[in-house]
TIMI-2910 file (N, C-alpha, C, CB; in pm, 1 decimal, decimal comma, always signed):
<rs>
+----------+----------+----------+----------+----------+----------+----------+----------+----------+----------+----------+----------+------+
!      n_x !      n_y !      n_z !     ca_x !     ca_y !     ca_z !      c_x !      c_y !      c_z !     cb_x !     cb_y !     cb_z ! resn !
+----------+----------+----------+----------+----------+----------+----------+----------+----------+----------+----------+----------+------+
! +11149,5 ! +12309,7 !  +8658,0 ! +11080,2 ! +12206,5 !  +8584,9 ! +11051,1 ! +12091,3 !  +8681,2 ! +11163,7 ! +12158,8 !  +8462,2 !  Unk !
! +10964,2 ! +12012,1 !  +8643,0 ! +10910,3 ! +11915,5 !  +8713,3 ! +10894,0 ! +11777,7 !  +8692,7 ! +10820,4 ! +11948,2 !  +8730,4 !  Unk !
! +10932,8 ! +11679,5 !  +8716,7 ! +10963,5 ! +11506,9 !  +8668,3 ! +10811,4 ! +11512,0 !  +8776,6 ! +11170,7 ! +11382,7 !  +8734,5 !  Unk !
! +10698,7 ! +11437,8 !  +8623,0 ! +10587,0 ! +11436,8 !  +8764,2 ! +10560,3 ! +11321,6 !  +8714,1 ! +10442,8 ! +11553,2 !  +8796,7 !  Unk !
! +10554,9 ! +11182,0 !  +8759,2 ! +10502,9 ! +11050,9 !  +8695,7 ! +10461,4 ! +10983,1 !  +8809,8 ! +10608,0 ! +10963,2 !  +8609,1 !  Unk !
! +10398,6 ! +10846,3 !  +8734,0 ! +10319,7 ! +10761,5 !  +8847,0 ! +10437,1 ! +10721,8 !  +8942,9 ! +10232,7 ! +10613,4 !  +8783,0 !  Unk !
! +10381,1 ! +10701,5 !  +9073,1 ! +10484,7 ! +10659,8 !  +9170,4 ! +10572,3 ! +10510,3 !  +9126,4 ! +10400,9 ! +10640,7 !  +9318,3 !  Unk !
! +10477,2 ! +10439,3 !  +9075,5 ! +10529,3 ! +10354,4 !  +9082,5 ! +10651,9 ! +10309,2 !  +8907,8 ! +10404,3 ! +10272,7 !  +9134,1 !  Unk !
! +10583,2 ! +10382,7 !  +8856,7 ! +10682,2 ! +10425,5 !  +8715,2 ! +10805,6 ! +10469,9 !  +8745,5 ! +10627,6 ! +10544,9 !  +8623,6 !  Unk !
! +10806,6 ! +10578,4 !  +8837,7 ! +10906,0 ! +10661,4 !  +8833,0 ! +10998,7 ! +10567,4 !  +8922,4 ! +10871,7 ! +10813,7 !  +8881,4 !  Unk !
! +10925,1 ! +10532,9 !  +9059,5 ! +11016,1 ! +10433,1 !  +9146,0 ! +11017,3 ! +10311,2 !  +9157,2 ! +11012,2 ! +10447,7 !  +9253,0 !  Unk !
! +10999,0 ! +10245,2 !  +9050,8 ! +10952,8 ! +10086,2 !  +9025,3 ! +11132,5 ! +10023,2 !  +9049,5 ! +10861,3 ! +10050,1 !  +8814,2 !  Unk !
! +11262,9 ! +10079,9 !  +8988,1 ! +11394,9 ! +10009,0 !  +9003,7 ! +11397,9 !  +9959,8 !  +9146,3 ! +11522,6 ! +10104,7 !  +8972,1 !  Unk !
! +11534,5 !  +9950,9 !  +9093,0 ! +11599,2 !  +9927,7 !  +9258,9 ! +11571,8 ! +10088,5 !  +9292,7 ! +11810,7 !  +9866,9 !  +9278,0 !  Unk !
! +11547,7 ! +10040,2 !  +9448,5 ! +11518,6 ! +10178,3 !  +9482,0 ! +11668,4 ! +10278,2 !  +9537,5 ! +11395,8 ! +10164,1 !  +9608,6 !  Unk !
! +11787,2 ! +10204,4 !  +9496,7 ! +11926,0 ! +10299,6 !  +9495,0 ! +11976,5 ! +10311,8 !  +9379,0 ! +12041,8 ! +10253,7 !  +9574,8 !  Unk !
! +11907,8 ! +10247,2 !  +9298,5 ! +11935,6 ! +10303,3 !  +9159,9 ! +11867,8 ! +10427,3 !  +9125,2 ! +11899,4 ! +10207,8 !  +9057,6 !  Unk !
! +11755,1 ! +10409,4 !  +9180,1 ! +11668,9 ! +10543,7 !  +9125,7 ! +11712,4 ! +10649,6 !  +9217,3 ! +11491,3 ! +10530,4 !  +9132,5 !  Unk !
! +11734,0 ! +10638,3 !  +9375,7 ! +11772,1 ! +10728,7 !  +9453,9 ! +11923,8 ! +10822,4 !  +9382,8 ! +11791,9 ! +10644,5 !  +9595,8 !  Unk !
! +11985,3 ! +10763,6 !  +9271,7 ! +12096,7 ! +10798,0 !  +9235,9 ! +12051,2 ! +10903,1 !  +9132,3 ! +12183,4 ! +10684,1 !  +9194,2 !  Unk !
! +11967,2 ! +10854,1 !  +9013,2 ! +11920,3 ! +10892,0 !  +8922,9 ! +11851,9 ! +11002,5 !  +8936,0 ! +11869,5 ! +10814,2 !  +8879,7 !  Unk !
! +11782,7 ! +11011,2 !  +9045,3 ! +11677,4 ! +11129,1 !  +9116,7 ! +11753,9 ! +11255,5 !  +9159,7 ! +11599,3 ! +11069,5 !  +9264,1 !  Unk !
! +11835,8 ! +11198,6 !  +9242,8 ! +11938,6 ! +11308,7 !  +9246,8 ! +12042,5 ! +11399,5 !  +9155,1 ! +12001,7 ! +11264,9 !  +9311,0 !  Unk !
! +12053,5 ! +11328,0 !  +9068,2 ! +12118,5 ! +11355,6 !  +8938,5 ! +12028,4 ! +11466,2 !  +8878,9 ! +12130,1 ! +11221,0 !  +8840,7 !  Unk !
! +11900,3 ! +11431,3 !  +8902,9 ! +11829,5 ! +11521,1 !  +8788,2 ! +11831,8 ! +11631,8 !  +8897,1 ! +11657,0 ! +11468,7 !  +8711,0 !  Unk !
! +11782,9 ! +11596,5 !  +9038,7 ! +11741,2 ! +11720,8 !  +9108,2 ! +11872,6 ! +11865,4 !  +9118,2 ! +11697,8 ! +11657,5 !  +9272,6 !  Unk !
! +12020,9 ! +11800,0 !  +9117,3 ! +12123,6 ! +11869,4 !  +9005,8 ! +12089,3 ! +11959,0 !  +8955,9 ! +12162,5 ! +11808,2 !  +8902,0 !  Unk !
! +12030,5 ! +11877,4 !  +8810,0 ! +12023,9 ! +11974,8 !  +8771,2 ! +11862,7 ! +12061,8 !  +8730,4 ! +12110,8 ! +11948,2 !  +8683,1 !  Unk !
! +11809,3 ! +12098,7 !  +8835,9 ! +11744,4 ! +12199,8 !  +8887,0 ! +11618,9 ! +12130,8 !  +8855,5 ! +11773,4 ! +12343,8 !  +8833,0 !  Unk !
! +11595,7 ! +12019,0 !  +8887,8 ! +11458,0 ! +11958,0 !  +8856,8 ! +11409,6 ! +11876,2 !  +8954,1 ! +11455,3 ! +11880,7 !  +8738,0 !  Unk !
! +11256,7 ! +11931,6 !  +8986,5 ! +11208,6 ! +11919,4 !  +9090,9 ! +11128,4 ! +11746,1 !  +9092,1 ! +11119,3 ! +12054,6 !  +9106,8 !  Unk !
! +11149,7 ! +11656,0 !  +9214,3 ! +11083,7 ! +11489,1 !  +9141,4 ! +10912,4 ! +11527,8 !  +9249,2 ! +11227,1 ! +11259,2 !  +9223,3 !  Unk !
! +10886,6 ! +11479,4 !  +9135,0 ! +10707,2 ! +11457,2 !  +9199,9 ! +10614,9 ! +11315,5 !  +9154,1 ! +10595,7 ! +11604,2 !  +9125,4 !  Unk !
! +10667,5 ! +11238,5 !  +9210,0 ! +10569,4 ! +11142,2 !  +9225,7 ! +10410,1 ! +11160,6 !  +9218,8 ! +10597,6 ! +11096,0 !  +9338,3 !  Unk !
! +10309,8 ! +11112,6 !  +9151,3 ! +10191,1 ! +11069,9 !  +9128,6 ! +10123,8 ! +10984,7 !  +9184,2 ! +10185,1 ! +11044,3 !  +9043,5 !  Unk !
! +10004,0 ! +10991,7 !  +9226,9 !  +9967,5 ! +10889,7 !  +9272,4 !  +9980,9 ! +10750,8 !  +9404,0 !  +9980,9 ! +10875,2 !  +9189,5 !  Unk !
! +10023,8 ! +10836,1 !  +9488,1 ! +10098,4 ! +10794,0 !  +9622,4 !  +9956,3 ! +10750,0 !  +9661,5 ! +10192,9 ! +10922,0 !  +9731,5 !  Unk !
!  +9984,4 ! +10627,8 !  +9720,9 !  +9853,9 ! +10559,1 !  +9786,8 !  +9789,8 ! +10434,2 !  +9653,7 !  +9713,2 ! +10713,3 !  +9826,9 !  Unk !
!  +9827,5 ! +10421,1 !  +9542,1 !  +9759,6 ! +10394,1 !  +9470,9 !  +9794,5 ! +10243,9 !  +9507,3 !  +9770,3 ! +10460,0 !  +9345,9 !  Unk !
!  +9910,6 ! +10200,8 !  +9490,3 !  +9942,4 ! +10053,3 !  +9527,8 !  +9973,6 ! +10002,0 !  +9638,0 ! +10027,0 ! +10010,9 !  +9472,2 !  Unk !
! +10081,8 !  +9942,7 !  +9622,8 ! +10157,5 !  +9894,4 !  +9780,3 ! +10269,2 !  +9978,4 !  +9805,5 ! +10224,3 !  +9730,2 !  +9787,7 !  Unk !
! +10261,4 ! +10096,1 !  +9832,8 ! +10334,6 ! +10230,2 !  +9917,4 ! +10422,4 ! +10187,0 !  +9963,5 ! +10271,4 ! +10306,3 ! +10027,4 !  Unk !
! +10571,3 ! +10164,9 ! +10003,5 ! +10640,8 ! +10150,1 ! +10072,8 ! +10726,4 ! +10258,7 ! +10145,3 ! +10684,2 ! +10077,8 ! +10021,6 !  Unk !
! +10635,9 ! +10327,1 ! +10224,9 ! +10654,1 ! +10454,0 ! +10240,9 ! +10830,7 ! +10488,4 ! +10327,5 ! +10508,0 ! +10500,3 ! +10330,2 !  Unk !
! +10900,2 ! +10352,9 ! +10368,2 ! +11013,2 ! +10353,4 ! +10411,9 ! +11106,2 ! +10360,1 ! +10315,1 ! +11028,9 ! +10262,6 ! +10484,9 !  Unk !
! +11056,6 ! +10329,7 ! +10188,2 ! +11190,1 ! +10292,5 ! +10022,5 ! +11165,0 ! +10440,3 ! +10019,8 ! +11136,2 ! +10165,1 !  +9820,4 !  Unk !
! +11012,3 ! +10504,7 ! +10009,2 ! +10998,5 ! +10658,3 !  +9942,9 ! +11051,0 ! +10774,0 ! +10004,5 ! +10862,6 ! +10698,3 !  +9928,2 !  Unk !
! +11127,2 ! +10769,1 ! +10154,5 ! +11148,2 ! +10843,2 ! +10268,7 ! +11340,8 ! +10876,4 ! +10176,3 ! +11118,1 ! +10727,9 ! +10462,5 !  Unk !
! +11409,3 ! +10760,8 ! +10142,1 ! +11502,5 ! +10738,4 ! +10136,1 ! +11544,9 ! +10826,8 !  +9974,4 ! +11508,4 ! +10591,5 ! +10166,4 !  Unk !
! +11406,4 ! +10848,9 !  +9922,0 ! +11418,7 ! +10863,7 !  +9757,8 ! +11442,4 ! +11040,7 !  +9790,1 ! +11240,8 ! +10801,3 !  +9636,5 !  Unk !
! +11532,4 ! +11147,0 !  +9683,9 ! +11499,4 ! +11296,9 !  +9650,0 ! +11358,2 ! +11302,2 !  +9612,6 ! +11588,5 ! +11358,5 !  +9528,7 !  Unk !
! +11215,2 ! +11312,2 !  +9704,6 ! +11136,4 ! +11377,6 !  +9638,5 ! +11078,0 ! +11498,7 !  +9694,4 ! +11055,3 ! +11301,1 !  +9604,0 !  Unk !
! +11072,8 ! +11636,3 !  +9607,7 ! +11010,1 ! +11721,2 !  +9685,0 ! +10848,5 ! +11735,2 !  +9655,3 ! +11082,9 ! +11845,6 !  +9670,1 !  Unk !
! +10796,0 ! +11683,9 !  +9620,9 ! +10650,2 ! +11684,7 !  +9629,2 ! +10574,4 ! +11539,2 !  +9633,1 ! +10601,3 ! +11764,1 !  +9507,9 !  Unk !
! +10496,5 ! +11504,7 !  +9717,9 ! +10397,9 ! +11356,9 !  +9698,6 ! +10288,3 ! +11393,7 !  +9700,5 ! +10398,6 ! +11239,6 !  +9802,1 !  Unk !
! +10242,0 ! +11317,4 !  +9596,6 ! +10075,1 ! +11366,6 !  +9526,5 ! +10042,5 ! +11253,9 !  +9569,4 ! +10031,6 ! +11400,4 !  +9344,6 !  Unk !
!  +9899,6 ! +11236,3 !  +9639,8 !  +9837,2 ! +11163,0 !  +9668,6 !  +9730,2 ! +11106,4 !  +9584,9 !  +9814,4 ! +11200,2 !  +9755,3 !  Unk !
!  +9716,4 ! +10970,1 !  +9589,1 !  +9613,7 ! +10977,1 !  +9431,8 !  +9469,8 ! +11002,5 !  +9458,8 !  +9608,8 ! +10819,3 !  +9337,2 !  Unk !
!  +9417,3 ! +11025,9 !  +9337,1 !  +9284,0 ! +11086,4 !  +9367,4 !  +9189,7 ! +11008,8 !  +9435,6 !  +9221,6 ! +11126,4 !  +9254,1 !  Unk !
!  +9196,3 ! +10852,4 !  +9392,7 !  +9105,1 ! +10764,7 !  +9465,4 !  +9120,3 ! +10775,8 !  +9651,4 !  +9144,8 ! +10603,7 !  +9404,4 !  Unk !
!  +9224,1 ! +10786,8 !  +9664,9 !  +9218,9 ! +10815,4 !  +9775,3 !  +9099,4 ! +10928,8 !  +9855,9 !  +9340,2 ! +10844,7 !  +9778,1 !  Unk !
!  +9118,6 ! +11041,0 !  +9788,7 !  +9007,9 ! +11139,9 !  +9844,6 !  +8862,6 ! +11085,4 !  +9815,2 !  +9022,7 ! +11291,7 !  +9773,5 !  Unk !
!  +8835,5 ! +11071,3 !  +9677,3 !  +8730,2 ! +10969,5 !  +9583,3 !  +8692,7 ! +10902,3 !  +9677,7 !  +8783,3 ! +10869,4 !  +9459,9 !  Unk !
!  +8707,4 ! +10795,1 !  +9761,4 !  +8647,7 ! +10718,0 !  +9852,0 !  +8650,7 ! +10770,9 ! +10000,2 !  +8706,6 ! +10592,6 !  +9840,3 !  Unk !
!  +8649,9 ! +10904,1 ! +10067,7 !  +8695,3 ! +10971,2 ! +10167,5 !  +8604,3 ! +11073,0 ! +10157,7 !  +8833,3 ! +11004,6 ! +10166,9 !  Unk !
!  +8483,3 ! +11053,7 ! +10230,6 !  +8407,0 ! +11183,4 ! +10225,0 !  +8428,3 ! +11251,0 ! +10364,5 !  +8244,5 ! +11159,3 ! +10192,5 !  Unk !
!  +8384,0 ! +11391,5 ! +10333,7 !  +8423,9 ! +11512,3 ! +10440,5 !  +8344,5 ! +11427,4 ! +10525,1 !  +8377,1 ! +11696,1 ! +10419,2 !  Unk !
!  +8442,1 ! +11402,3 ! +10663,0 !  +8352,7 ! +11395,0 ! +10792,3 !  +8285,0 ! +11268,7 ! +10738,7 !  +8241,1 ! +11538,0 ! +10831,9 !  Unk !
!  +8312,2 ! +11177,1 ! +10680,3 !  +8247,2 ! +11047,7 ! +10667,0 !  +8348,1 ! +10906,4 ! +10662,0 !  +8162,9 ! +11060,2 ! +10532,5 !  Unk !
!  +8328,2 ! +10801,6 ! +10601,0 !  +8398,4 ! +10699,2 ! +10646,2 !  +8520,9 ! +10678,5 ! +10583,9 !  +8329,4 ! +10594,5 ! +10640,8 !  Unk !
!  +8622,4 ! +10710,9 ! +10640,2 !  +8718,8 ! +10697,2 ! +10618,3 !  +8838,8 ! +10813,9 ! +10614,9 !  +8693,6 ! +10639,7 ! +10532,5 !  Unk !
!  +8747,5 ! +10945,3 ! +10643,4 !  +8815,9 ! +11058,7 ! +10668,3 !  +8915,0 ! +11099,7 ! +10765,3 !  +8743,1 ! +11125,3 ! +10679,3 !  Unk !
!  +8909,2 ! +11010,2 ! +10894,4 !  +8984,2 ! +10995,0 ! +10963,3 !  +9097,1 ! +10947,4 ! +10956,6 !  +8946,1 ! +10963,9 ! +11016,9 !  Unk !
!  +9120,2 ! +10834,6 ! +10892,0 !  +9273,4 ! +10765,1 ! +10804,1 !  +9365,4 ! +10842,9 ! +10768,4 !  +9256,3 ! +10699,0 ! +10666,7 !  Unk !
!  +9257,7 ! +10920,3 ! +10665,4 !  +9342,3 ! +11049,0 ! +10557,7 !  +9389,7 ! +11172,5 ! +10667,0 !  +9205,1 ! +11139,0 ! +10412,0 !  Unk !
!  +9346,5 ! +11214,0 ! +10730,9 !  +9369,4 ! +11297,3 ! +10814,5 !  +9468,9 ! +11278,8 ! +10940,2 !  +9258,5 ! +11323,0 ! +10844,9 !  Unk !
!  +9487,6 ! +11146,6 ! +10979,8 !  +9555,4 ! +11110,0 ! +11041,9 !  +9723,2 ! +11049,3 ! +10974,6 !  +9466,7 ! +11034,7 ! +11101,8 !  Unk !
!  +9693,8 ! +11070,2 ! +10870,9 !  +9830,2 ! +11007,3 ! +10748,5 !  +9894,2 ! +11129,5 ! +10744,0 !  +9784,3 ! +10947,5 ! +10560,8 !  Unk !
!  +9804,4 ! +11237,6 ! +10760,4 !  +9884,2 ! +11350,6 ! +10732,3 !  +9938,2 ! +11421,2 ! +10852,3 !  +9809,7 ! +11441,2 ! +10654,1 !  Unk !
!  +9826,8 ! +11358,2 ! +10978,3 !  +9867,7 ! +11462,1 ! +11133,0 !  +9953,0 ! +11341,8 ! +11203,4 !  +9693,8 ! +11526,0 ! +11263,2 !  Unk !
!  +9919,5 ! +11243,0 ! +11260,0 ! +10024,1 ! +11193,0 ! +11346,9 ! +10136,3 ! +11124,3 ! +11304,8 !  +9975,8 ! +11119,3 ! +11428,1 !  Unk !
! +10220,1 ! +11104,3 ! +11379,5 ! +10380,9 ! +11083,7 ! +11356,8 ! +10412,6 ! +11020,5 ! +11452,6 ! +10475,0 ! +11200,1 ! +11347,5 !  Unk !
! +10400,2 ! +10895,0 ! +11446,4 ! +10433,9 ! +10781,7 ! +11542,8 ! +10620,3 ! +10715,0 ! +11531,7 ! +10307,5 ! +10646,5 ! +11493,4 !  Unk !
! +10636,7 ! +10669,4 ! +11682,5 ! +10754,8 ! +10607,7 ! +11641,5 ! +10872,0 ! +10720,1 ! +11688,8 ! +10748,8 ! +10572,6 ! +11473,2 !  Unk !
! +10849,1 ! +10838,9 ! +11758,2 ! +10925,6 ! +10946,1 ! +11826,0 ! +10996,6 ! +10897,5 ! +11901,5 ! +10864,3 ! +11038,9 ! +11889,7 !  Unk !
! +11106,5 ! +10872,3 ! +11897,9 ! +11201,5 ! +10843,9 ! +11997,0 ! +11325,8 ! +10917,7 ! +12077,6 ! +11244,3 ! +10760,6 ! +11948,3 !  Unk !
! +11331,9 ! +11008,1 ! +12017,4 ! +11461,2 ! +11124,3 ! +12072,8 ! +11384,1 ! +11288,7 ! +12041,5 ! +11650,6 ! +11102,7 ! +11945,1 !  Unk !
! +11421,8 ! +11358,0 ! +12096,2 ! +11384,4 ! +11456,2 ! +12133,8 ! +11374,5 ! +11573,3 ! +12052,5 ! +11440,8 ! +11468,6 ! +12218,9 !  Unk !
! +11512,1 ! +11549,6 ! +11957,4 ! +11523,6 ! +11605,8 ! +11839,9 ! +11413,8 ! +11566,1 ! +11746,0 ! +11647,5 ! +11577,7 ! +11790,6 !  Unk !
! +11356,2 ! +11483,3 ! +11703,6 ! +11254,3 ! +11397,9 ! +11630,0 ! +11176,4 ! +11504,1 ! +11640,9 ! +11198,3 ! +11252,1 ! +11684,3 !  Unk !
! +11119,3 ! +11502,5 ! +11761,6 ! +11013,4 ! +11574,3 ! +11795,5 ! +10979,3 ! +11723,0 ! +11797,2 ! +11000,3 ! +11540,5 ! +11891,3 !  Unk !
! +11123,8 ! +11783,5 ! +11828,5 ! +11121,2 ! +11908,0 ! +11752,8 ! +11104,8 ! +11961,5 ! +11594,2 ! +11220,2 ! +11944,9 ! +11784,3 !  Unk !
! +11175,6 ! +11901,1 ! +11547,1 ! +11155,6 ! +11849,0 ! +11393,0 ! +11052,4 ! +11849,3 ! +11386,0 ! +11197,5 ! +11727,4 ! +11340,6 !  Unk !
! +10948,4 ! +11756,4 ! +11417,5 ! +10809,5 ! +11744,1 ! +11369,5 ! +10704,4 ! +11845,1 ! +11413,3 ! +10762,2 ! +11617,7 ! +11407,9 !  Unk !
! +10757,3 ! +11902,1 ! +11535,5 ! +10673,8 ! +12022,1 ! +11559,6 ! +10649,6 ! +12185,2 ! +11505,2 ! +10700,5 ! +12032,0 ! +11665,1 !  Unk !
! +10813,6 ! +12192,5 ! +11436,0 ! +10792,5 ! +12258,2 ! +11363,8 ! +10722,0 ! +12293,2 ! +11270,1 ! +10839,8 ! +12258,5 ! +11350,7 !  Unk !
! +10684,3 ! +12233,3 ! +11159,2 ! +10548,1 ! +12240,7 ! +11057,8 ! +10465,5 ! +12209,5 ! +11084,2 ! +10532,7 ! +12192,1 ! +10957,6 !  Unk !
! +10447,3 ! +12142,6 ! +11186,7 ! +10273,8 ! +12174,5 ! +11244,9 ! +10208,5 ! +12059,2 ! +11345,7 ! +10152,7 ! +12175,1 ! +11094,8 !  Unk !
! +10324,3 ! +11909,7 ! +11322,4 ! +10274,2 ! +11821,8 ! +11383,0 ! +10230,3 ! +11848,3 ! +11562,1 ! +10370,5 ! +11720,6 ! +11350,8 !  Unk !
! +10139,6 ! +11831,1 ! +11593,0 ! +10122,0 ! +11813,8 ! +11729,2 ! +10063,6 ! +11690,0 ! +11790,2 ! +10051,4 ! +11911,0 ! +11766,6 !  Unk !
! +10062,2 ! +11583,8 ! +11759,3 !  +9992,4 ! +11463,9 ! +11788,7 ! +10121,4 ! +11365,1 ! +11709,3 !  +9810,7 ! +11459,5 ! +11718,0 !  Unk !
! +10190,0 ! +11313,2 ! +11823,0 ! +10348,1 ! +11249,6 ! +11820,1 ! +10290,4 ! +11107,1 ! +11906,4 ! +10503,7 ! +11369,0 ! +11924,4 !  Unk !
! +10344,9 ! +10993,8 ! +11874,0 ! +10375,6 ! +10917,0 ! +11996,5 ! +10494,8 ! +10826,7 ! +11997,7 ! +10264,6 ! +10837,2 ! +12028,3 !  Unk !
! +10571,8 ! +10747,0 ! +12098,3 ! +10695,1 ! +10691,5 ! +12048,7 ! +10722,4 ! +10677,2 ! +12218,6 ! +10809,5 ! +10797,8 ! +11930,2 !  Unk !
! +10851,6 ! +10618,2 ! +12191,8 ! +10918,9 ! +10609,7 ! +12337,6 ! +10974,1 ! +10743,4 ! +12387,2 ! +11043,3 ! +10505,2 ! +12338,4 !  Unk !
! +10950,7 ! +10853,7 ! +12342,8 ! +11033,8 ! +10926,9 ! +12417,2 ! +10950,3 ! +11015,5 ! +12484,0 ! +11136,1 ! +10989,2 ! +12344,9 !  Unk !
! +10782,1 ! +10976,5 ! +12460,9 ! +10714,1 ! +11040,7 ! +12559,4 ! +10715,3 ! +10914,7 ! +12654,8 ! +10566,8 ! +11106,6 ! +12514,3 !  Unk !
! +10672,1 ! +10828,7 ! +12620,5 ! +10644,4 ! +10693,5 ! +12714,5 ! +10617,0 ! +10526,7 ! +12660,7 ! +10509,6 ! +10730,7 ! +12791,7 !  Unk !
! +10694,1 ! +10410,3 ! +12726,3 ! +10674,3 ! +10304,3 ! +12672,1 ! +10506,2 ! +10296,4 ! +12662,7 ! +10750,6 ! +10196,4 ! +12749,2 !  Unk !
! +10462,5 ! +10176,6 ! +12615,5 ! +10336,7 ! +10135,8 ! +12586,7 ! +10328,4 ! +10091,2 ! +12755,5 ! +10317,4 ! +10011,7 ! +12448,4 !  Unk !
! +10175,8 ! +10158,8 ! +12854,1 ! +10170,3 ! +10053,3 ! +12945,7 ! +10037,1 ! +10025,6 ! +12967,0 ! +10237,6 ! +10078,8 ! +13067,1 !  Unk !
! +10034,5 !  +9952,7 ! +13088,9 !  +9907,5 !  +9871,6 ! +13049,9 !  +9752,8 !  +9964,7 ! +13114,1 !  +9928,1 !  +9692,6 ! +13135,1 !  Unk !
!  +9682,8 !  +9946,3 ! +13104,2 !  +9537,4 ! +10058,0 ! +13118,8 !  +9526,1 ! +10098,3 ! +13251,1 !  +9378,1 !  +9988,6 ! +13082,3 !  Unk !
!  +9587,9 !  +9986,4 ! +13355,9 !  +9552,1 ! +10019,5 ! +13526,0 !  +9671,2 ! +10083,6 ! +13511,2 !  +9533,8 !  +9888,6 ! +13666,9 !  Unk !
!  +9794,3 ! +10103,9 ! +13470,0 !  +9902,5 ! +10206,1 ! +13499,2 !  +9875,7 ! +10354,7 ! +13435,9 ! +10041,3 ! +10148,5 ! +13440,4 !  Unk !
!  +9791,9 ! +10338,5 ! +13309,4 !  +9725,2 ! +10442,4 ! +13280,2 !  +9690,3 ! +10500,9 ! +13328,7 !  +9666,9 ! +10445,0 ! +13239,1 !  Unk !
!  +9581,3 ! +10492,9 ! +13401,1 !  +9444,3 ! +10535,0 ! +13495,5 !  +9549,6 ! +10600,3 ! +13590,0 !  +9322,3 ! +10390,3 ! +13575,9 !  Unk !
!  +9667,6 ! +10512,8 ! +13648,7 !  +9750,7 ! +10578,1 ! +13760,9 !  +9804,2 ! +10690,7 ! +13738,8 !  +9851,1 ! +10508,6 ! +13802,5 !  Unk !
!  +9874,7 ! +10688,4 ! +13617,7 !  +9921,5 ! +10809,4 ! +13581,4 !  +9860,7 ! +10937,4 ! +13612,8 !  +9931,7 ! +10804,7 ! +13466,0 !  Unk !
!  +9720,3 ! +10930,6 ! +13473,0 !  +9634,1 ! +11030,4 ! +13473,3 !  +9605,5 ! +11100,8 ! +13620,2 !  +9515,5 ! +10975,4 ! +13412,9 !  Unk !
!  +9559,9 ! +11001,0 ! +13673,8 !  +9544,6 ! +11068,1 ! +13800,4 !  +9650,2 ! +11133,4 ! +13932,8 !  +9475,1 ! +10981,1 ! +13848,0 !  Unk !
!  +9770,0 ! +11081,4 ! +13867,1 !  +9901,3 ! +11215,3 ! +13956,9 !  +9899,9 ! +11347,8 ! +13860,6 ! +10121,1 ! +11146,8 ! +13957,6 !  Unk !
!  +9835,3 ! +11315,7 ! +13727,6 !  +9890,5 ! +11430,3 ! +13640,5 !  +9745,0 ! +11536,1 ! +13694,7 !  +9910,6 ! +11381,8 ! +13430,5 !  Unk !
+----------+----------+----------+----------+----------+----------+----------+----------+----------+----------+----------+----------+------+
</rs>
């Protein structure tokens, strides 16, 4: 069975109250699915912390996102890169299901464009 409600319905509490509550249900054999992800102010660090096994993205989101037009890139990039890699394990993790476009300190600090250029060109 499936708890499927608006994101922000379902996770509007404290978000360790609900993390408690969520788990409780997922117990007992019930799957949490949030609605509508993207619709408000996302706090996609409170939602990381919550039991959910499915995030539905809301429709407006696609609705204003045409194939190969403005704004398709956002959406596509929300779903492919994974910034913020810092240990090695991370990165295995993320490569497993499919991510391939990572960035973070544990490929390299941020540097500046003439150290760039240097790089590239030993590589």
């Amino acid at each position: 069975m499936d708890l499927e409600n608006t994101e922000t319905l379902l996770l509007r509490d404290d978000p360790e109250i609900a993390r408690v509550s969520l788990e409780e249900l997922r117990r007992m054999g019930v799957r949490i699915v949030p609605d509508d992800f993207g619709k408000g102010h996302s706090a996609v660090a409170v939602r990381i912390r919550q039991p959910i096994d499915v995030l539905k993205l809301d429709r407006r989101l696609l609705e204003t996102v045409a194939p190969d037009g403005e704004g398709s890139h956002l959406l596509a990039n929300v779903i492919r890169m994974a910034e913020g890699v810092s240990h090695g394990d991370q990165a295995e993790f993320l490569a497993a299901p499919g991510y391939r476009e990572m960035q973070g300190l544990y490929f390299s600090a941020a540097i500046p464009a003439l150290a760039f250029r240097e790089k590239l060109a030993l590589e």
